[in-house]
PLY file of the C-alpha trace (Angstrom):
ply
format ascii 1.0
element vertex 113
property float x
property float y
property float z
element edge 112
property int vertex1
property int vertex2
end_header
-5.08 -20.62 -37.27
-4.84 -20.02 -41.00
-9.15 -19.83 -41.33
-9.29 -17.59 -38.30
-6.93 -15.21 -39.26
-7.83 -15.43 -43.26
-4.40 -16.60 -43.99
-3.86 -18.03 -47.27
-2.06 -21.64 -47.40
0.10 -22.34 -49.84
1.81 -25.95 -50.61
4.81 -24.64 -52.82
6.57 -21.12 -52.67
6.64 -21.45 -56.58
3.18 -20.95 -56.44
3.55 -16.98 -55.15
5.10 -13.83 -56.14
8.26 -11.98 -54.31
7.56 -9.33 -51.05
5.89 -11.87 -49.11
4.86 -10.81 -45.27
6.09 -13.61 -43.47
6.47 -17.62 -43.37
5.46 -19.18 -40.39
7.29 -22.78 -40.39
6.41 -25.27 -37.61
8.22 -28.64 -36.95
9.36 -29.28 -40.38
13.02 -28.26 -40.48
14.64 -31.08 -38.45
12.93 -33.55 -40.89
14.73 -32.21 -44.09
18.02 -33.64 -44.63
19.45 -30.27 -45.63
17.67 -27.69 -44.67
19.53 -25.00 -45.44
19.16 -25.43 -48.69
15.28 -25.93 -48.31
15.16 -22.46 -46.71
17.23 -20.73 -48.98
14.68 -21.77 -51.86
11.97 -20.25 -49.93
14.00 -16.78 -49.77
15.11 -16.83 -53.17
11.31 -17.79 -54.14
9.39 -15.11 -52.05
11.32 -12.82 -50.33
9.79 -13.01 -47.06
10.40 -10.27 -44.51
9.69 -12.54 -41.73
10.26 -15.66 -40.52
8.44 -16.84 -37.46
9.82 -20.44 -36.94
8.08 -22.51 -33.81
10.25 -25.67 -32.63
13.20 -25.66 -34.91
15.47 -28.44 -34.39
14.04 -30.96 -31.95
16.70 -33.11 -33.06
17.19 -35.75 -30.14
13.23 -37.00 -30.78
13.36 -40.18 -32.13
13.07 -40.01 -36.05
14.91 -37.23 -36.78
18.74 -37.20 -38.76
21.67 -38.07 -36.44
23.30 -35.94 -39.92
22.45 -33.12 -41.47
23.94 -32.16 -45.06
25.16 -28.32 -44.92
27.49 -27.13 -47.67
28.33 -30.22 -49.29
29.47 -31.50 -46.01
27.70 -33.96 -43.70
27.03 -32.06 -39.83
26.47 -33.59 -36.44
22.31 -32.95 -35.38
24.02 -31.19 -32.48
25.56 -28.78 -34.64
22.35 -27.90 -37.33
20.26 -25.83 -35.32
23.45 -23.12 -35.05
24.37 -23.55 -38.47
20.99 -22.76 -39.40
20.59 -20.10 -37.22
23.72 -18.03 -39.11
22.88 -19.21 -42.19
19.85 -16.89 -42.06
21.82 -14.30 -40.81
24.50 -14.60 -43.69
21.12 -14.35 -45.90
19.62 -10.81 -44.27
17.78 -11.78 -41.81
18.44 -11.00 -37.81
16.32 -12.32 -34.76
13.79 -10.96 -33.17
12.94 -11.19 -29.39
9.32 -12.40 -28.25
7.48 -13.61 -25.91
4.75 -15.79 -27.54
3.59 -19.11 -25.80
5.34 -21.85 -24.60
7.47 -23.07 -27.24
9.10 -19.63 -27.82
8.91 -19.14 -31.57
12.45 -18.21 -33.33
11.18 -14.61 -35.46
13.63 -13.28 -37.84
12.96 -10.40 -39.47
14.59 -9.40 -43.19
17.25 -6.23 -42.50
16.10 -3.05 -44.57
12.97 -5.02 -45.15
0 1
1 2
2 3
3 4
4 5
5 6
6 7
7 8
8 9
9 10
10 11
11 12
12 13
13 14
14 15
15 16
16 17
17 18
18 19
19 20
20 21
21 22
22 23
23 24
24 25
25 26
26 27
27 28
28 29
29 30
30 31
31 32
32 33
33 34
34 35
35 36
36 37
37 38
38 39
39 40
40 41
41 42
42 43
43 44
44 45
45 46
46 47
47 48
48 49
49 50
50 51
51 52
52 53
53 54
54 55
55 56
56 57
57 58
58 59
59 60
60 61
61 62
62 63
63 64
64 65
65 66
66 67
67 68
68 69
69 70
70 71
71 72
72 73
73 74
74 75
75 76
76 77
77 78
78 79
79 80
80 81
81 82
82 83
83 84
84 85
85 86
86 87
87 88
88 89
89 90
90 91
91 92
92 93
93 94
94 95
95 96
96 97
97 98
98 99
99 100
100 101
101 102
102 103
103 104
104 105
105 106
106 107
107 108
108 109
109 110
110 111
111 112
């Protein structure tokens, strides 16, 4: 997608400045141990006004944390994908409705972005 569109890819949001247009994050999150705290380095880092996340919290596939960290506090898998979900709220962002392909991307756009 990322050399048909011209879409940069970038390994580490240190690497870029603020004001970014959006993140798109795919199958990653539910593989961090705390990933609210991963995704609060990317908005601190770059500022993105959108987030277009696609399969967020598959946590029942074999692999993934039965735990998730969150706060200093250790969370039930069947509680992350919630927690995460407000967490970007708390942080400016609200969600978008689409209607995209099967796996129904998550897109949350930055309020007053």
């Amino acid at each position: 997608m990322a050399k048909k569109h011209d879409f940069n890819l970038i390994e580490s949001v240190h690497e870029i400045g603020h004001n970014v247009d959006f993140v798109f994050a795919s199958e990653y999150f539910e593989h961090i141990q705390n990933p609210t705290k991963h995704i609060k380095e990317i908005i601190d880092a770059i500022s993105p006004k959108y987030f277009i996340i696609a399969n967020a919290f598959n946590t029942h596939s074999i692999g993934h944390f039965k735990t998730y960290e969150y706060e200093n506090k250790i969370v039930d898998q069947s509680k992350i994908s919630a927690i995460f979900n407000k967490f970007l709220v708390k942080n400016g962002y609200e969600k978008v409705l689409c209607k995209m392909w099967n796996n129904k991307p998550t897109i949350w756009s930055r309020v007053n972005a």
